[in-house]
N, C-alpha and C positions, 0 to 999 in steps of 0.2 A: 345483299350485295349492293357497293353505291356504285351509281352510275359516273361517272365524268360528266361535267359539266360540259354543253355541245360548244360552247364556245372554243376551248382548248384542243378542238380537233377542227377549227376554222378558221378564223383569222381572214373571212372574207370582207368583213366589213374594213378592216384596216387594210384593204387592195381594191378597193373600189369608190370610194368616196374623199373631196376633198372637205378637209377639217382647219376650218377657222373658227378664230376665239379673239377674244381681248386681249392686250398689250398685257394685262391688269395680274393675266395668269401666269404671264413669265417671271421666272424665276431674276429676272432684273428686273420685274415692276413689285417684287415681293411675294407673288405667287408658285407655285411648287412646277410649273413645266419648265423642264430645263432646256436653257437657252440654245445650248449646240444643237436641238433638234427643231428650233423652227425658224421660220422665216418671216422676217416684216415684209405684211402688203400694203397696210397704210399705217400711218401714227399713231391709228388705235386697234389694228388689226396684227394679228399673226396667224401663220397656216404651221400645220406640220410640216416638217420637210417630209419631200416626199411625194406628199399626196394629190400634188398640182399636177406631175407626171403624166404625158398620155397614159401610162401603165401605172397607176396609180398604187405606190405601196410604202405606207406609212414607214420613215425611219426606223420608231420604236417597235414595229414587226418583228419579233423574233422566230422563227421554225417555217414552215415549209405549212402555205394557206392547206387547205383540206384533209390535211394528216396533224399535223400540232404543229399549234400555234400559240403566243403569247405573246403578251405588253409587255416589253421592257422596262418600262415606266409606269404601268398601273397603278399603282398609289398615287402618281404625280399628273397621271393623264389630265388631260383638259375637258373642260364641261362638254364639248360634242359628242366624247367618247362616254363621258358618264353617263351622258342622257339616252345613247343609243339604245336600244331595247330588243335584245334577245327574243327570236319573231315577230319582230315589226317587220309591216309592209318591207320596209327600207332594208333591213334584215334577207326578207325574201329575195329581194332584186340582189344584193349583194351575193349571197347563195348563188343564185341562178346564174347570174354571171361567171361563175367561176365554176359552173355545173355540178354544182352539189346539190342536193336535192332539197326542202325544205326541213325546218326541225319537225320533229315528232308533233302529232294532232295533238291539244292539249298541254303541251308544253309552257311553263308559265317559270318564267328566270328570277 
């Protein structure tokens, strides 16, 4: 039997963190995040839309955080999202926030 992957039943990291990147990733400087979904903060900065919000929740959030969830954009996500790591600290606070409990002991994404 496979399991699902926990991520697809959370989506807390993308309703709790704000995500900035390079001008360099947008799909107008030739990089693959597309443009309708973020925002210039400086001339070399862009954030998700979204995630600046007191209630933070990424444009490209698709489903409903702690039942299922998914990147609308995953192939084209931007490096914060790539780097994020599946039971990182960062991970835990994000969870906890949104009171889901942590992933499984052991668990390695």
């Amino acid at each position: 039997m496979t399991t699902a992957h926990p991520c697809l039943s959370c989506g807390a990291c993308c309703a709790s963190f704000r995500v900035d990147f390079s001008i360099e990733e947008t799909q107008a400087h030739g990089g693959s995040v597309p443009d309708g979904l973020v925002v210039s903060v400086t001339e070399f900065t862009s954030r998700m839309r979204g995630t600046d919000h007191a209630s933070p929740r990424c444009a490209a959030l698709t489903g409903t955080v702690g039942e299922k969830a998914a990147c609308g954009i995953y192939e084209w996500r931007p490096s914060p999202c790539r780097e994020f790591e599946a039971g990182s600290d960062a991970c835990i606070r994000a969870r906890t926030r949104r009171h889901l409990p942590p992933l499984p002991e052991g668990f390695v994404a």
